[in-house]
BAFI-3210 file (N, C-alpha, C; in Angstrom, 3 decimals, decimal comma, padded with zeros to 6 digits):
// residues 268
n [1|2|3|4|5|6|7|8|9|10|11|12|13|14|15|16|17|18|19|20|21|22|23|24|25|26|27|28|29|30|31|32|33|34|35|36|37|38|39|40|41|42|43|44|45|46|47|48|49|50|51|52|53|54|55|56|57|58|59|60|61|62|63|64|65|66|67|68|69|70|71|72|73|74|75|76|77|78|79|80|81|82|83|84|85|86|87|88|89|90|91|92|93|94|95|96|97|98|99|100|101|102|103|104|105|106|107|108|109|110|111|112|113|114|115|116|117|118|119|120|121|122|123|124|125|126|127|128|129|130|131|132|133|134|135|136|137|138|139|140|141|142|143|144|145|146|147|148|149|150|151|152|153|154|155|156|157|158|159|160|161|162|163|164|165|166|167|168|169|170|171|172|173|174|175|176|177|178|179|180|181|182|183|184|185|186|187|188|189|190|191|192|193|194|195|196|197|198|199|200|201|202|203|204|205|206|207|208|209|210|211|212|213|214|215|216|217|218|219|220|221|222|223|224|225|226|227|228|229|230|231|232|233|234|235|236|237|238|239|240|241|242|243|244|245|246|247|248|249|250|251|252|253|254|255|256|257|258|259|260|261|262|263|264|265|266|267|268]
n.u [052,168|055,495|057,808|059,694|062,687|062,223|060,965|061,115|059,399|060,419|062,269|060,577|059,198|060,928|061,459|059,442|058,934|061,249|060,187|057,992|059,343|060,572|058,966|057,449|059,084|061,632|065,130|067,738|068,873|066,465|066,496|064,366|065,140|065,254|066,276|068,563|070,269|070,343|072,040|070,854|068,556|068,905|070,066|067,670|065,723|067,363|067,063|064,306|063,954|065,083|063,479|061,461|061,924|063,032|060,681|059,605|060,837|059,925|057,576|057,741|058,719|057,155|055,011|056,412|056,037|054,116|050,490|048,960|046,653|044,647|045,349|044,685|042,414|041,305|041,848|040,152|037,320|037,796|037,792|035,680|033,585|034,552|033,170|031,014|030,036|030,654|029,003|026,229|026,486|026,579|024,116|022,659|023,361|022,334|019,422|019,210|019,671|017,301|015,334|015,902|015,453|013,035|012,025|012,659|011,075|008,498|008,808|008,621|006,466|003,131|000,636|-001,978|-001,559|000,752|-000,826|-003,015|-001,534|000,742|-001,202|-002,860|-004,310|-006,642|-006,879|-007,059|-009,766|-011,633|-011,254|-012,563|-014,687|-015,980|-015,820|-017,515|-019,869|-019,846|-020,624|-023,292|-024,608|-024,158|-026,045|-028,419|-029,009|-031,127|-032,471|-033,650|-037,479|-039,652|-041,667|-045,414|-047,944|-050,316|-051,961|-053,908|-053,627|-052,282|-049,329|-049,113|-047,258|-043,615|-040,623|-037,448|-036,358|-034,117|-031,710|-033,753|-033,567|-035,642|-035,666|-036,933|-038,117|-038,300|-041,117|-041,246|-040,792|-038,546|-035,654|-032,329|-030,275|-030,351|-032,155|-031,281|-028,957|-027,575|-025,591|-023,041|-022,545|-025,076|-027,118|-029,098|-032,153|-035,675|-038,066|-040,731|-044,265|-047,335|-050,215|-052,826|-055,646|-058,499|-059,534|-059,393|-055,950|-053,359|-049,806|-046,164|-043,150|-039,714|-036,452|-033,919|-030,354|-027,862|-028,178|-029,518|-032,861|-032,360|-033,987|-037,397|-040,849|-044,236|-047,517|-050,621|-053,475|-056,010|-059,157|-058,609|-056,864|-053,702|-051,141|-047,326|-044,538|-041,134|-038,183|-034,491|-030,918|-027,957|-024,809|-021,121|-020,199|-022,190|-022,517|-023,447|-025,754|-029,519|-033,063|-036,106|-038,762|-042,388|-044,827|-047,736|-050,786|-050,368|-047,706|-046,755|-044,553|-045,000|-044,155|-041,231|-038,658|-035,729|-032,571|-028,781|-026,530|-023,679|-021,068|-021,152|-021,328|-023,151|-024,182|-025,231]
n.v [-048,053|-048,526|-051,555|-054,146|-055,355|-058,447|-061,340|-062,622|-062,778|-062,215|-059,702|-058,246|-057,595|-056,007|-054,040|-052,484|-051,886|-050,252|-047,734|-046,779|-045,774|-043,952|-041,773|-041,638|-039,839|-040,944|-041,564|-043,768|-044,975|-045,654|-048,180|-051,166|-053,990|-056,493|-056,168|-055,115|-057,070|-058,991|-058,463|-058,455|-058,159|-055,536|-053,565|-054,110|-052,684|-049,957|-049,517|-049,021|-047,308|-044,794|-044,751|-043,814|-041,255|-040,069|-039,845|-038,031|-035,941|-035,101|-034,706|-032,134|-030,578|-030,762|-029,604|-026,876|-025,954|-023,461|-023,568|-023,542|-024,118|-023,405|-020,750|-019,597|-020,199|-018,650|-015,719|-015,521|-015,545|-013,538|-011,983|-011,691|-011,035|-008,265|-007,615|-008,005|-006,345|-003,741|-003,998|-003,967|-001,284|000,779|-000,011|001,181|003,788|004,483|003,954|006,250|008,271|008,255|008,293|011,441|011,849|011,937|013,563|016,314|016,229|016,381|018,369|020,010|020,478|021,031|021,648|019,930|018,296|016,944|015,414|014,069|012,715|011,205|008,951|005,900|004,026|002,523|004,737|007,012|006,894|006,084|009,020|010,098|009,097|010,613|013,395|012,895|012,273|014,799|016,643|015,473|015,863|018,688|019,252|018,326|020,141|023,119|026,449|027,820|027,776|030,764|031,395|030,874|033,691|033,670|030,898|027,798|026,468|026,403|026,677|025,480|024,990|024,533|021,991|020,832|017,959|016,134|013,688|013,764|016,798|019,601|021,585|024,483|025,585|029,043|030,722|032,850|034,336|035,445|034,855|035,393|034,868|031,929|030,973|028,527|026,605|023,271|020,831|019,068|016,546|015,516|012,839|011,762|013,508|014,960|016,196|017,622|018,734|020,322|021,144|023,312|022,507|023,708|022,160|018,705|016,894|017,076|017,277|017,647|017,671|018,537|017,988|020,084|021,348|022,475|023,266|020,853|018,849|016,725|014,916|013,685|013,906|012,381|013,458|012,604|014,270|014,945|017,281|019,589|020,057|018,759|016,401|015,568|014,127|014,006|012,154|012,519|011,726|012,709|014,120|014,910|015,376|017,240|019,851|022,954|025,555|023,916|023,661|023,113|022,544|022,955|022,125|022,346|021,287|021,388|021,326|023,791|025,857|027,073|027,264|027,779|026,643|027,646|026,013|025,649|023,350|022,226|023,742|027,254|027,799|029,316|029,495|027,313]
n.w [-000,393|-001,076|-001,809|-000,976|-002,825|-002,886|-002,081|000,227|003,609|006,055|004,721|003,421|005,417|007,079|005,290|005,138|007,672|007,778|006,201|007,383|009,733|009,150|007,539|009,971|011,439|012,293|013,031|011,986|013,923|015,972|015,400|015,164|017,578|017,219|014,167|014,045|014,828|012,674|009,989|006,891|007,450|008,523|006,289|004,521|006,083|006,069|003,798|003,055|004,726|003,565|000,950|002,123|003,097|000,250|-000,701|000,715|000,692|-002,095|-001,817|-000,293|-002,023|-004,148|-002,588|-002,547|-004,818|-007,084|-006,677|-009,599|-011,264|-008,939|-008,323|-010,622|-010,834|-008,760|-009,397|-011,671|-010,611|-008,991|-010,942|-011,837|-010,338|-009,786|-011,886|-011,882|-009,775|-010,744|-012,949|-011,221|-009,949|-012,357|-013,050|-011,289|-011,622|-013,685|-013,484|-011,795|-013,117|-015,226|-013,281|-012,551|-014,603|-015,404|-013,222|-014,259|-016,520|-015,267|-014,123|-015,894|-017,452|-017,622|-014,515|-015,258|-017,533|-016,522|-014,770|-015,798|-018,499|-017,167|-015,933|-015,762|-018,177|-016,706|-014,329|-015,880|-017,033|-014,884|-013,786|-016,060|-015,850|-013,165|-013,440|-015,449|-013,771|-012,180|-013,877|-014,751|-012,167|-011,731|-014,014|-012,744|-010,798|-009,886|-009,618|-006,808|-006,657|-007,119|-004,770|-003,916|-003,745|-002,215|-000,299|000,268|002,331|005,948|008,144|010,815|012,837|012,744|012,665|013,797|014,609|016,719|017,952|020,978|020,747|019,922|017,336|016,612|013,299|011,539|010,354|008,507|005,606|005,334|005,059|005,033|007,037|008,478|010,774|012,723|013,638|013,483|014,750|012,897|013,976|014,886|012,738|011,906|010,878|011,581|010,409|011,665|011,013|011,539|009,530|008,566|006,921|004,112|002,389|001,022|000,326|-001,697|-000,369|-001,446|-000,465|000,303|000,800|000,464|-001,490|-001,842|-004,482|-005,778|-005,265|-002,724|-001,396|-001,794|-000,777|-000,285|000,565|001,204|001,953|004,547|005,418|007,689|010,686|010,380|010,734|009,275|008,859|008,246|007,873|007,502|006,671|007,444|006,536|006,783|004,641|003,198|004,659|005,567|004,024|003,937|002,868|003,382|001,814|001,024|-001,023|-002,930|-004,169|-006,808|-006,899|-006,529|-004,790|-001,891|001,597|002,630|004,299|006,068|007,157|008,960|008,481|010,413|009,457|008,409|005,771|003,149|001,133|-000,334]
ca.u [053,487|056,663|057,944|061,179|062,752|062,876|060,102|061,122|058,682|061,480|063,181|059,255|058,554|062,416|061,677|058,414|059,335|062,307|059,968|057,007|059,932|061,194|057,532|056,749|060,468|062,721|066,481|068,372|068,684|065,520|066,038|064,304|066,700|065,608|066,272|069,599|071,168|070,223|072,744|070,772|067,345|069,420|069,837|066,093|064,957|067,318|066,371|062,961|063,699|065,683|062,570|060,631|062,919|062,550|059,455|059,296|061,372|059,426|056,522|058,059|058,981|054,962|054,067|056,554|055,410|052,776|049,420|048,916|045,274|044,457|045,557|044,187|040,455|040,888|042,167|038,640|036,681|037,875|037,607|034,070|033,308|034,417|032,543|029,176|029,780|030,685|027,622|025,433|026,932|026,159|022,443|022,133|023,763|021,145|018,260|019,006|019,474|016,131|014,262|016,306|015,038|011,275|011,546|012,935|010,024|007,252|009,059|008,634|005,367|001,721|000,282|-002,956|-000,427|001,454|-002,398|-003,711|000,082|001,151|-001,889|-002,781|-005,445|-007,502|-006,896|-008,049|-010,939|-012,193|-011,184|-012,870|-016,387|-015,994|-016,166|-019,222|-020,971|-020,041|-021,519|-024,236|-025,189|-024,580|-027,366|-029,686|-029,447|-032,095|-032,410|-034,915|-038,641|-040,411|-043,031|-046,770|-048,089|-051,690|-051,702|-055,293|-052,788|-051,715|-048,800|-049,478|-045,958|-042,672|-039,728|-036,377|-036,392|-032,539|-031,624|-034,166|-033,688|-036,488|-034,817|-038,082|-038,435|-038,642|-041,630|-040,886|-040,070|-037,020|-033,921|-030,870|-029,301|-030,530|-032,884|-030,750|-027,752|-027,314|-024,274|-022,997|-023,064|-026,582|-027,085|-030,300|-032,476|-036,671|-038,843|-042,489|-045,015|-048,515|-050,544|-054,434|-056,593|-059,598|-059,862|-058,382|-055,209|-051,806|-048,786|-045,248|-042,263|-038,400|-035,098|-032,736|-028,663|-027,006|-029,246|-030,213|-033,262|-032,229|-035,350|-039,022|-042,215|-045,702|-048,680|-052,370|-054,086|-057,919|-059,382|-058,621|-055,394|-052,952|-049,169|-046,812|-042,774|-040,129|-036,764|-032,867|-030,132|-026,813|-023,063|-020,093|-020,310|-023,227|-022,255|-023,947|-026,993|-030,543|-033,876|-037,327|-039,829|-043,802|-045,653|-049,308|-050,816|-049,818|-046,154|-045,870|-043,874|-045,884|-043,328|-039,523|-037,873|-034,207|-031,105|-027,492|-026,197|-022,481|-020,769|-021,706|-021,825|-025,045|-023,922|-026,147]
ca.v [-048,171|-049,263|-053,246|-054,540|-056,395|-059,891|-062,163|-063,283|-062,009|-060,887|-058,686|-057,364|-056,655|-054,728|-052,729|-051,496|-051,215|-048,735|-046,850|-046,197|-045,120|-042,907|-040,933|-041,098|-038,908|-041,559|-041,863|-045,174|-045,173|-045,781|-049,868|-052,588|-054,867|-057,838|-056,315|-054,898|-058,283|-059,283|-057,466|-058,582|-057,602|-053,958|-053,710|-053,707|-051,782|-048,771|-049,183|-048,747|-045,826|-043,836|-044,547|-042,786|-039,876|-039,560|-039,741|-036,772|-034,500|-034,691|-034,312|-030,797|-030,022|-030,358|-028,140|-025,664|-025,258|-022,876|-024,458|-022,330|-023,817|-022,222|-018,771|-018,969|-019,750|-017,290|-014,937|-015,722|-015,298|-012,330|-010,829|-012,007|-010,692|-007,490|-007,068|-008,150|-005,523|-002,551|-003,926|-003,400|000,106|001,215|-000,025|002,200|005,313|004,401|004,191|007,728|008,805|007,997|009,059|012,803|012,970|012,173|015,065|017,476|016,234|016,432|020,102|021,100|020,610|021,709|020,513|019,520|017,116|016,191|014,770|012,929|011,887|010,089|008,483|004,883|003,732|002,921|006,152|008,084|006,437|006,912|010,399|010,887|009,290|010,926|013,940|012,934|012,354|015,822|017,584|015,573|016,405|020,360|019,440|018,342|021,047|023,609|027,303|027,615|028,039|031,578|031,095|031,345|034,253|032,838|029,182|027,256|025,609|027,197|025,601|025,952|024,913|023,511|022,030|019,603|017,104|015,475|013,079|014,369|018,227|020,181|023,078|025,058|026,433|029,858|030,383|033,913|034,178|036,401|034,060|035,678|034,381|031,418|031,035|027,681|025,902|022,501|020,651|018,096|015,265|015,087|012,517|011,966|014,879|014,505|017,592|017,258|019,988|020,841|021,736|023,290|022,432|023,622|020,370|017,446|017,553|016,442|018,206|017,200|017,756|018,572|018,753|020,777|021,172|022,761|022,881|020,045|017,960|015,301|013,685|013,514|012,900|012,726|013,543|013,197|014,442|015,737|018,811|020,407|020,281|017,518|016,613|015,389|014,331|013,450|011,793|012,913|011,260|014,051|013,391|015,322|015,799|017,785|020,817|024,243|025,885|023,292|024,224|022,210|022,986|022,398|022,194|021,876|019,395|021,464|021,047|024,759|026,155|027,518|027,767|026,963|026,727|027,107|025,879|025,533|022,469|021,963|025,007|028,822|028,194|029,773|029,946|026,657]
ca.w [000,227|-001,944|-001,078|-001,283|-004,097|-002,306|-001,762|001,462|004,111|006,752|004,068|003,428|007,074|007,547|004,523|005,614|008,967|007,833|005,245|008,604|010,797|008,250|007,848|011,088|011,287|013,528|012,652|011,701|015,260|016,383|014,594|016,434|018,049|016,438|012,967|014,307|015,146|011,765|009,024|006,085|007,470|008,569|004,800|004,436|006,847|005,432|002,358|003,360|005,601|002,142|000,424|002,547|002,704|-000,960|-001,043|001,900|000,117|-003,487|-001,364|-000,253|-003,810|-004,915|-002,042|-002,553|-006,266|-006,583|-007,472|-010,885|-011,195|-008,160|-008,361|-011,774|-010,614|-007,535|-009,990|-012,858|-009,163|-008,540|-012,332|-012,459|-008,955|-010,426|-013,388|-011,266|-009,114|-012,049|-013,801|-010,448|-010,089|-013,700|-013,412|-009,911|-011,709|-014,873|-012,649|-010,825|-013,978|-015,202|-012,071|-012,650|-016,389|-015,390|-012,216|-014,436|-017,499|-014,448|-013,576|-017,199|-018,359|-016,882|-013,671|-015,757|-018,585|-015,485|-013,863|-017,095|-018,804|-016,023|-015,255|-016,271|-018,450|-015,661|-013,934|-016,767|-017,000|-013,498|-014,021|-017,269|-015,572|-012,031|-014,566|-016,117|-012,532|-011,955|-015,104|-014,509|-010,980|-012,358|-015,385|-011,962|-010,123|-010,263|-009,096|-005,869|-007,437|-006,093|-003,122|-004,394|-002,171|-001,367|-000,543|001,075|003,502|006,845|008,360|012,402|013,861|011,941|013,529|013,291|016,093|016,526|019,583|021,730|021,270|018,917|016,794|015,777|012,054|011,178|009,493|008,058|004,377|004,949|006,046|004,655|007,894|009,275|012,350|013,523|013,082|013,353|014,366|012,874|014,863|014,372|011,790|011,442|011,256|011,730|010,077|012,125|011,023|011,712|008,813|008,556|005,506|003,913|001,865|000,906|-001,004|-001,554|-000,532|-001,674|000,638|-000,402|001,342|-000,838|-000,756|-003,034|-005,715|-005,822|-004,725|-002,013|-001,245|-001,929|-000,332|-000,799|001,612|001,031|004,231|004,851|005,549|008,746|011,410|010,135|010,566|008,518|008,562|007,107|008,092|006,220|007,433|007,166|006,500|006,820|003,285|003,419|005,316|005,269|003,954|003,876|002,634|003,405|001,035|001,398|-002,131|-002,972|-005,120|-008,476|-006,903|-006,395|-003,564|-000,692|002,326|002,240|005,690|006,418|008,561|008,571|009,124|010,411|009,292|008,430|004,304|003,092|-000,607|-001,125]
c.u [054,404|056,992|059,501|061,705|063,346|061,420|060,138|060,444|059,898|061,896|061,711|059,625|060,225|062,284|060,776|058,373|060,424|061,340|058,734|058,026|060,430|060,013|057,243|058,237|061,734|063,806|066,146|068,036|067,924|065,162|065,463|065,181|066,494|066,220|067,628|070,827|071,311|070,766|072,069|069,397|067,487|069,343|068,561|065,695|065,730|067,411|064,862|062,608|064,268|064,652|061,786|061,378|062,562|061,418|058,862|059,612|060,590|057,928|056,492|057,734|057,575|054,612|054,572|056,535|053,889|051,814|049,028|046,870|044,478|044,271|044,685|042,567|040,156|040,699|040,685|037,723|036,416|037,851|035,931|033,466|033,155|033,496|031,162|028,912|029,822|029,144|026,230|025,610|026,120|024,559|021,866|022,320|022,325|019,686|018,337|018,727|017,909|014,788|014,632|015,476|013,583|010,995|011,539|011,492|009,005|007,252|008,386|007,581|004,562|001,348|-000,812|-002,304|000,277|000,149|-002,590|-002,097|000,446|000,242|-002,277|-004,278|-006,895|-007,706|-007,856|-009,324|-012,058|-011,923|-012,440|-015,201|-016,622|-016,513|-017,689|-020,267|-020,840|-021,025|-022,836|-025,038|-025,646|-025,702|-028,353|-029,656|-030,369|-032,056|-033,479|-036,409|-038,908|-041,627|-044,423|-047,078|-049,101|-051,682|-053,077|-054,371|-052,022|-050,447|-048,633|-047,524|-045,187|-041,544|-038,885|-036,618|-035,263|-032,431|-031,847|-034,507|-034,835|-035,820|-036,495|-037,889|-038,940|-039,542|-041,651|-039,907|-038,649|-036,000|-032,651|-030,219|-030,330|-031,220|-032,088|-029,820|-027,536|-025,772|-024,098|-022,885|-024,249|-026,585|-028,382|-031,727|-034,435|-037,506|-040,636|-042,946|-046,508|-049,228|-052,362|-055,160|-057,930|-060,156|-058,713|-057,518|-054,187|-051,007|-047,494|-044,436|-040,800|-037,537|-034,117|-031,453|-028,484|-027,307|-029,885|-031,579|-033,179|-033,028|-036,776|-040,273|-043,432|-046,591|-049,965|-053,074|-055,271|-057,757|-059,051|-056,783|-054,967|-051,322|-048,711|-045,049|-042,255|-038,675|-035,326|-032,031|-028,354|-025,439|-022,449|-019,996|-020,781|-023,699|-022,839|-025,565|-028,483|-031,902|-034,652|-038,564|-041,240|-044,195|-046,919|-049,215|-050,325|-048,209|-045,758|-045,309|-044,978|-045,229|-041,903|-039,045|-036,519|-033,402|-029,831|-027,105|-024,492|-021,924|-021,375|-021,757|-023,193|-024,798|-024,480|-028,056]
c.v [-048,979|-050,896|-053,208|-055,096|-057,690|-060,023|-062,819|-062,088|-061,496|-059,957|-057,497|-056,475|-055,647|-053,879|-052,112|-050,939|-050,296|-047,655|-046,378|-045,297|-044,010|-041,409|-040,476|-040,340|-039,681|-041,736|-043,843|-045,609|-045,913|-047,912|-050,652|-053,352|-056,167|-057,538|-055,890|-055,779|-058,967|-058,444|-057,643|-057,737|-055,702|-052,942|-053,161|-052,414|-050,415|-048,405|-048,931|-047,430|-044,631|-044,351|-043,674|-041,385|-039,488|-039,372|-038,351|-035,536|-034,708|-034,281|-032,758|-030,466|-029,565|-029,387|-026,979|-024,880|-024,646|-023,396|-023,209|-022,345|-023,104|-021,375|-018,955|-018,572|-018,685|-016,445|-014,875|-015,347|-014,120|-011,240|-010,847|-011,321|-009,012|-006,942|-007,288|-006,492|-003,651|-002,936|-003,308|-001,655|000,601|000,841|001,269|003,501|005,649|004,584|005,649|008,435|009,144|008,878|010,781|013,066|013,282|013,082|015,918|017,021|016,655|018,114|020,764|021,211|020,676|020,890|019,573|018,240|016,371|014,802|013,748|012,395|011,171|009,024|006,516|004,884|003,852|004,128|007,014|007,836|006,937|008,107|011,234|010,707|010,096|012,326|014,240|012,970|013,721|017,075|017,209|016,219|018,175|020,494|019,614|019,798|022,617|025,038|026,892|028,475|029,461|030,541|031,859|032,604|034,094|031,196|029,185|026,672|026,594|026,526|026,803|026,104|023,813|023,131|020,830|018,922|016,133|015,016|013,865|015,700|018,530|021,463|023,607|025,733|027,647|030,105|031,823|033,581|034,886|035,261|034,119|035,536|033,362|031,557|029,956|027,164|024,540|021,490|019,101|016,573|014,678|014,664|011,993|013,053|014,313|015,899|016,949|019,122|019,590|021,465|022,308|023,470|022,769|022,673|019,686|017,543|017,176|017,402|017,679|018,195|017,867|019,423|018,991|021,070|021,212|023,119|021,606|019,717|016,464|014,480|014,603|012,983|013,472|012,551|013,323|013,166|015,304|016,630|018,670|020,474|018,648|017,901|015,327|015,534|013,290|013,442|012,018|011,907|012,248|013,025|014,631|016,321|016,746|019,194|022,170|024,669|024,491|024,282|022,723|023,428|022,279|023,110|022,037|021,182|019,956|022,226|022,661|025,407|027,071|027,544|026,844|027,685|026,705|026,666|025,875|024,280|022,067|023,787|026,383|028,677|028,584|030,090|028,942|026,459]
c.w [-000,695|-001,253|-001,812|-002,559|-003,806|-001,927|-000,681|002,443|005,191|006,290|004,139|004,844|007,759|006,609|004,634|006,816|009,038|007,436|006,511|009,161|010,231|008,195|009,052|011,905|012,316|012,264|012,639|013,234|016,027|015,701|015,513|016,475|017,241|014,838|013,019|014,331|013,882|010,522|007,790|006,347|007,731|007,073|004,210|005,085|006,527|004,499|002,413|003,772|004,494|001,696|000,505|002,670|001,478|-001,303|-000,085|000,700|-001,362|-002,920|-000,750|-001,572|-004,653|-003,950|-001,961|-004,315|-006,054|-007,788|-008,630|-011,076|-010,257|-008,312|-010,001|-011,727|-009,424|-008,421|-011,119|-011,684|-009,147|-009,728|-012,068|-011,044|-009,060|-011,013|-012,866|-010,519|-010,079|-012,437|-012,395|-010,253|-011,313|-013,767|-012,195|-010,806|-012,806|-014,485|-012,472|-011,983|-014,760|-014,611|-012,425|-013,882|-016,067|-014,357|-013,218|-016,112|-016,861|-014,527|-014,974|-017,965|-016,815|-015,841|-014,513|-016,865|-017,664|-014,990|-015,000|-017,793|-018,162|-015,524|-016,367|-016,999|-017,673|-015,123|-014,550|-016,705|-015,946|-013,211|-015,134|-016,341|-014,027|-012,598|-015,079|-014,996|-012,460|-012,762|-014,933|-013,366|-011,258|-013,262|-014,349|-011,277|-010,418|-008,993|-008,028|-006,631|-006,523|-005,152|-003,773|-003,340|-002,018|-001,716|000,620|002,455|004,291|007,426|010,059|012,890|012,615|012,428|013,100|014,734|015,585|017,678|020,696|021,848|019,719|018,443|016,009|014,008|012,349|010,442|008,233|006,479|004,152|005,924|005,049|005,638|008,350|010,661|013,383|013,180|013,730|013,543|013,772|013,175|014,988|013,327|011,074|012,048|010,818|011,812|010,527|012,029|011,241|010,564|008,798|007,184|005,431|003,871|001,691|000,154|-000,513|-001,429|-000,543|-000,707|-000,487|000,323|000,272|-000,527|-001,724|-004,030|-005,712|-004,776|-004,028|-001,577|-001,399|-001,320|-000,823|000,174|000,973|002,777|003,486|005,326|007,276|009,057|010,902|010,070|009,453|009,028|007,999|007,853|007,216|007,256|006,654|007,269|006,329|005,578|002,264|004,153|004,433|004,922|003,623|003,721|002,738|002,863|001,125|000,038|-002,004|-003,710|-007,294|-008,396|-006,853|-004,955|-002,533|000,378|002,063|003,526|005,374|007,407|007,954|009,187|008,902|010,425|008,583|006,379|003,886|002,110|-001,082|-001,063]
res [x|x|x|x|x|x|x|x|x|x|x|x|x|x|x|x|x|x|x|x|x|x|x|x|x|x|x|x|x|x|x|x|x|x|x|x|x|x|x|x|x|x|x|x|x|x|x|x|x|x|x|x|x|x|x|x|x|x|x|x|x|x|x|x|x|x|x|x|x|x|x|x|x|x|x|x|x|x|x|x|x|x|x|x|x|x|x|x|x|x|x|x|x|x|x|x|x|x|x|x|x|x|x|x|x|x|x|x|x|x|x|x|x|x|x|x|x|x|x|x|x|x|x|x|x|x|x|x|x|x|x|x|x|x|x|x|x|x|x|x|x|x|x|x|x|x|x|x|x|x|x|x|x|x|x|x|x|x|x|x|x|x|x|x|x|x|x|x|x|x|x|x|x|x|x|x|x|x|x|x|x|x|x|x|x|x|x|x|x|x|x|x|x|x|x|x|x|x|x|x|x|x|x|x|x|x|x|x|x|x|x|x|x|x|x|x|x|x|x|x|x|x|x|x|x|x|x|x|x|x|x|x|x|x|x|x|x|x|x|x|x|x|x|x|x|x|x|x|x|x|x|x|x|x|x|x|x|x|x|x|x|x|x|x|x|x|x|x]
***
């Protein structure tokens, strides 16, 4: 707050008491009476109150200049605000772009270059040995052996037994269709036979699928009536033609049973 130019405290307190009344927007008018009666302290007090006046109106004057720093940093704001948003644009169009070249590269070359090109290190890899399991499994597999036609071993009764129900074996060497079919839901499957021996002697066992040999067993049984089984356990996976094979002890075929298990394939 400005002060008078007198060191006497009445003149003080009339020139600050004009330069308040002045701010706070009262006329001359508005003088206190004691400073009224007093022509020297009157003096003061509107010199106090034209202070503040001047000091009002330059205080217009600054706010009706326009703040330049301002508008200048709105104005840098709003460039830069800009140029974020162009640059986001231009990476979206660059992207699509991108994605369009590699459809129309996918479109233009082989599905087989499409499969392995695109694929990652890894990928390949587990491609290249998934591969090799396959070739191998094709090296195992093995045509079905002929059927000796005199064998010492009779086989009385042969049969699947599955939760509770018995599916008998055919024992007839002709099964170009199936004697039973099997559904799948049955998952574990239980081959009980009956066999009659001269003598003593081993006979190997073999469920087959596909070519291949899926399991192995081994019997030794004595002369006369004796049984013999063998447990599989089936999957989904596994669908269609089955063969159970009964060997002697120099592993050659002597009866081969069939079924179907699941669906009607009979091409394994």
């Amino acid at each position: 707050m400005p002060i008078a130019d007198s060191e006497n405290p009445a003149h003080q307190r009339a020139f600050k008491t004009g330069y308040r009344y002045g701010l706070a927007g009262k006329s001359l008018s508005h003088m206190p009476h004691d400073i009224r009666q007093d022509a020297c302290l009157r003096d003061y007090f509107a010199q106090g109150w034209e202070v503040s006046q001047e000091d009002i109106n330059s205080q217009r004057l600054l706010l009706a200049k326009p703040n330049w720093r301002y508008r200048i940093a709105w104005f840098t704001v709003m460039v830069l605000g800009g140029l974020a948003t162009s640059g986001v644009m231009l990476k979206q169009i660059n992207e699509q772009n991108q994605q369009a070249n590699v459809h129309q590269l996918q479109n233009s070359i082989s599905p087989n270059t499409t499969a392995t090109g695109l694929m990652s290190d890894a990928q390949r890899a587990d491609m290249q040995f998934r591969a090799e399991q396959f070739a191998q499994i094709a090296e195992n597999k093995t045509p079905l052996s002929p059927i000796i036609p005199d064998s010492n071993v009779q086989i009385v009764q042969a049969q699947i037994r599955a939760q509770g129900q018995n599916f008998p074996l055919s024992l007839s060497q002709r099964f170009e269709k199936s004697p039973i079919i099997l559904p799948k839901y049955l998952r574990t499957l239980e081959f009980n036979a009956q066999l009659s021996l001269n003598k003593p002697q081993t006979i190997y066992l073999h469920w087959r699928y596909d070519g291949l040999i899926i399991q192995k067993g081994k019997f030794s049984l004595e002369a006369g009536l004796q049984s013999l089984s063998a447990t599989e356990l089936m999957t989904s996976a596994r669908q269609g033609r089955w063969y159970i094979e009964l060997l002697d002890s120099k592993q050659q075929v002597f009866k081969r049973m069939a079924f179907n298990y699941g669906n009607l394939d009979e091409n394994h």
